[in-house]
N, C-alpha and C positions, 0 to 999 in steps of 0.2 A: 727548693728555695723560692719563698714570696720574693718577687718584684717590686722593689721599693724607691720611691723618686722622693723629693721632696718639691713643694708648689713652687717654689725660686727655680727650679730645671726648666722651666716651659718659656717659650719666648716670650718677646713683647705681647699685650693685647692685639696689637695690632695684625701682627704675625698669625698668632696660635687663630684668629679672627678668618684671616686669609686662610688658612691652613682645610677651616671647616667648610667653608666654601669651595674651596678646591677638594677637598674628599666628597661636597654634596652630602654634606650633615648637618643633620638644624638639632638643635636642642633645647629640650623642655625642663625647667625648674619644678619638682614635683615637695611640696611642703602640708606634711598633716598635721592638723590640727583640732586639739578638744580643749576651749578655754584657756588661751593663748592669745589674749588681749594686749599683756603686759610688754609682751616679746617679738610679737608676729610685724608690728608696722615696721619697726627697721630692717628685717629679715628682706622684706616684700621690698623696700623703699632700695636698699642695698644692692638687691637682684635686678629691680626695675631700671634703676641707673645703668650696670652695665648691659641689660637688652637696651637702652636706649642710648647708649653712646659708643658702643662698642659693636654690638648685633652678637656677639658670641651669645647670647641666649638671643631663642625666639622665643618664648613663651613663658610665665611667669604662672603657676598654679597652686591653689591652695585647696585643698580637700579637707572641708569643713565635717569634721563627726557629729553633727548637731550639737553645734556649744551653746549652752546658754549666760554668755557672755558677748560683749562684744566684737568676736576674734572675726566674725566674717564682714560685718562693717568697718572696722580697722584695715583688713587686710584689701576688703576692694578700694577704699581711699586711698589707699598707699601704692595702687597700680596692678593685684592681681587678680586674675578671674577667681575667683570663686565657685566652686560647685560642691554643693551637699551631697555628702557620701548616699544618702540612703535616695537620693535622685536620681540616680546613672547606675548602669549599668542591671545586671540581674539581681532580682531580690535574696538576700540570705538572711536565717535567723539567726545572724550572729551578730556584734559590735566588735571595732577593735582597730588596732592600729595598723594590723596585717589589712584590716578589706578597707581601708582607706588607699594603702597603696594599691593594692589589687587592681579596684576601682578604678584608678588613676589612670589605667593602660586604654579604659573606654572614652578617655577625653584626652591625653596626653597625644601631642599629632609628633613628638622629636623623635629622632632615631637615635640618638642618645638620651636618655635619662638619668638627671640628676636629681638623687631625693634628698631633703636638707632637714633638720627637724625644727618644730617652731618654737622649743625653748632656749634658745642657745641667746646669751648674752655679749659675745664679743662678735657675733656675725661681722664677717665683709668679704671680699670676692674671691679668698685664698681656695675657699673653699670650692668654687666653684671649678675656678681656673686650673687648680690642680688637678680634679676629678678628671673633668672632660678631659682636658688637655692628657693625661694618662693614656685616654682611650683614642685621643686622635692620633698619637703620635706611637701606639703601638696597637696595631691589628690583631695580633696572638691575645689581649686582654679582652675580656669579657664582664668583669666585677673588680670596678676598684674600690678597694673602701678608705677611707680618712683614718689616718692613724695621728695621734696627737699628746703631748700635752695635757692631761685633765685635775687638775689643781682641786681637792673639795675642800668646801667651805662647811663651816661649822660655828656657831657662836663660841667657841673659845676660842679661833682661828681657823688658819688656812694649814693644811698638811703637804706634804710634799709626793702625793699621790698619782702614778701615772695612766690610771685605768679606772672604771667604774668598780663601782662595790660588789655587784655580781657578778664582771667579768671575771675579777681577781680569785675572786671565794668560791664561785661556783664554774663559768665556763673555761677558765682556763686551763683547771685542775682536769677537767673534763678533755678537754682537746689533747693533753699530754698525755691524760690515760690510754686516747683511745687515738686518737688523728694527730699526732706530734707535729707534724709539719705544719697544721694550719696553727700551732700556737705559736707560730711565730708572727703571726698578725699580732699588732700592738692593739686593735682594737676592735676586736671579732662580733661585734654588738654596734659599731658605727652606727648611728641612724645617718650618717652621711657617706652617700656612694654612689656611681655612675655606674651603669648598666648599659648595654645594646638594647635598642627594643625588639630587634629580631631575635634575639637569644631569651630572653626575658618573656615571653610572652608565649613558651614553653614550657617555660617553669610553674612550681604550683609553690602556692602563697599558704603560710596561715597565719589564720585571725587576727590574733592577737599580739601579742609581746612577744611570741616566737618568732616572728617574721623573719628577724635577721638571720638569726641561726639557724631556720629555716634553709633561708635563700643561699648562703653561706652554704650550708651543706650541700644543697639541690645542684646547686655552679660545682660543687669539686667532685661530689659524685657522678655526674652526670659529664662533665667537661675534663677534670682535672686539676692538678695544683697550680699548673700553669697557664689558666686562663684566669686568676685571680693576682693581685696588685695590691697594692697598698701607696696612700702618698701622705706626709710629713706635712702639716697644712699649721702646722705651730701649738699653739693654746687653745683650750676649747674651755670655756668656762657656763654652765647651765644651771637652771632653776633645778635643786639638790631636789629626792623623794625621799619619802620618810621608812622605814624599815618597814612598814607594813605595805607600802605599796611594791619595794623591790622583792621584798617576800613572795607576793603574786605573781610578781614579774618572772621570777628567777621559779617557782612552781612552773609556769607556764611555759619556760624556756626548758626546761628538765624536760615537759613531756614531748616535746618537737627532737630534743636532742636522742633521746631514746628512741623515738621512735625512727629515726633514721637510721640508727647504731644497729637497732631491730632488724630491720628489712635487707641492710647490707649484711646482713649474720657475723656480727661481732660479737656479739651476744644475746643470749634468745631469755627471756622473762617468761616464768614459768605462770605467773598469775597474773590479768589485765592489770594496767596501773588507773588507781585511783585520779579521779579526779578532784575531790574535796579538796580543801585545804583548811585545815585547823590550825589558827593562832590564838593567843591569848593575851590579853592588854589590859590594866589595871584588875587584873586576877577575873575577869571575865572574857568567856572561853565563843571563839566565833567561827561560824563553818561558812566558805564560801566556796561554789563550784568554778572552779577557773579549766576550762573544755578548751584545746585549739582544735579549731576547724581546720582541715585540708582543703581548699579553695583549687579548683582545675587550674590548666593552665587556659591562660586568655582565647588562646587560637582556637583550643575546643566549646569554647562560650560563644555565642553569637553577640555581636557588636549591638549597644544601644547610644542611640544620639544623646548628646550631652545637655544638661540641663543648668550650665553654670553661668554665670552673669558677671 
């Protein structure tokens, strides 16, 4: 049975504030970003408020993926450092939302980490306060992730939807098949979640859009059901993606999810799995390779100084 709080459980600021002090915990705001102009300065402006009136955050970060857009001059005006992914840490030939976090671990100084994603339009501090606070006030956890509320929007309306498109269609179906217990996570795909940095920094990361389900799996095979959490943070409302990017998404999350189903012998695949992916869109037919890397874990990388401003 997941752990489930909701962010009204946690005390005053004040308190949960004193609390991390007295446990001798700082925490880092870890937020990636690829052209996230639109969204990112209230994210940053929201976070930056509670590190400066509260101190429950020490650090406010944004891992820029080389946007060519405004998101890392928005995002330093609004109070966070900034550091471009391909600046820090060890060179990889890969892109992606997985070695943005990755990355993060070579400049991120908290012993809790909180990652937050930089499209979200109703951002404010539930988010945070819930997270951490999960992790301060229970030492058995390890990975909490944000369960919520996800309303999608649509030009005929709004539906009365509690989960993303992939999770419902593809990972859920997926975790019943095979790990029933983690489908009880309301939102097994979170980009919002707190972590230990000492446990985290053992784990291996990848690349791309697999990240969560990744890390998700790496926390319960490696830990168990019972270092993972979940907390009730309300509504989450986000910039919607179009079928063809969740299509790659949801490709890219298939071969992270297999491949760990693989290695724990749930089931063994008699032929390697492809990496292409073929769609077709106005009867024109399109191939793109979507590859996730497996990225070491941190401790066995050697540390490079940060290059963020």
């Amino acid at each position: 049975m997941i752990q489930t709080f909701k962010y009204e459980d946690f005390p005053p600021l004040s308190e949960l504030t004193a609390l991390k002090r007295q446990l001798h915990e700082t925490i880092s705001v870890v937020i990636p970003a690829l052209n996230e102009e639109s969204t990112i300065g209230p994210i940053v402006a929201a976070t930056r408020t509670l590190k400066d009136t509260t101190g429950l955050v020490d650090e406010v970060i944004v891992m820029d993926d080389s946007s060519d857009d405004a998101t890392a001059s928005v995002a330093r005006e609004a109070g966070a450092k900034v550091v471009h992914v391909g600046g820090i840490g060890p060179f990889m030939q890969v892109r992606g939302k997985g070695l943005a976090l990755w990355k993060s671990q070579f400049v991120a100084g908290g012993s809790i980490i909180v990652f937050i994603d930089a499209d979200l339009l109703d951002f404010n501090d539930r988010f945070i306060v819930g997270l951490a606070g999960a992790l301060l006030h229970d030492k058995g956890l390890e990975l909490v992730k944000a369960a919520y509320h996800r309303p999608f929007k649509s030009t005929t309306g709004t539906s009365d939807e509690s989960g993303g498109r992939v999770t419902e269609i593809l990972v859920r179906p997926l975790l019943n098949l095979f790990l029933a217990e983690l489908a009880e996570l309301r939102q097994p795909l979170a980009g919002e979640y707190a972590v230990r940095r000492s446990t985290l920094e053992k784990m291996h990361f990848y690349s791309g859009y697999g990240v969560e389900i990744g890390l998700l799996l790496e926390y319960y095979f490696t830990l168990g059901i019972n270092s993972i959490g979940q907390v009730d943070t309300g509504m989450r409302t986000h910039r919607n993606r179009s079928l063809s990017e969740l299509s790659n998404m949801a490709f890219e999350i298939g071969q992270v999810f297999f491949n760990y189903i693989e290695q724990q012998g749930y089931c063994t695949l008699k032929y390697p799995r492809n990496t292409i992916i073929k769609s077709c869109k106005a009867g024109i037919w399109k191939a793109c390779e979507c590859e996730e890397m497996r990225l070491p874990p941190k401790n066995l990388t050697a540390s490079t100084t940060s290059h963020g401003t």
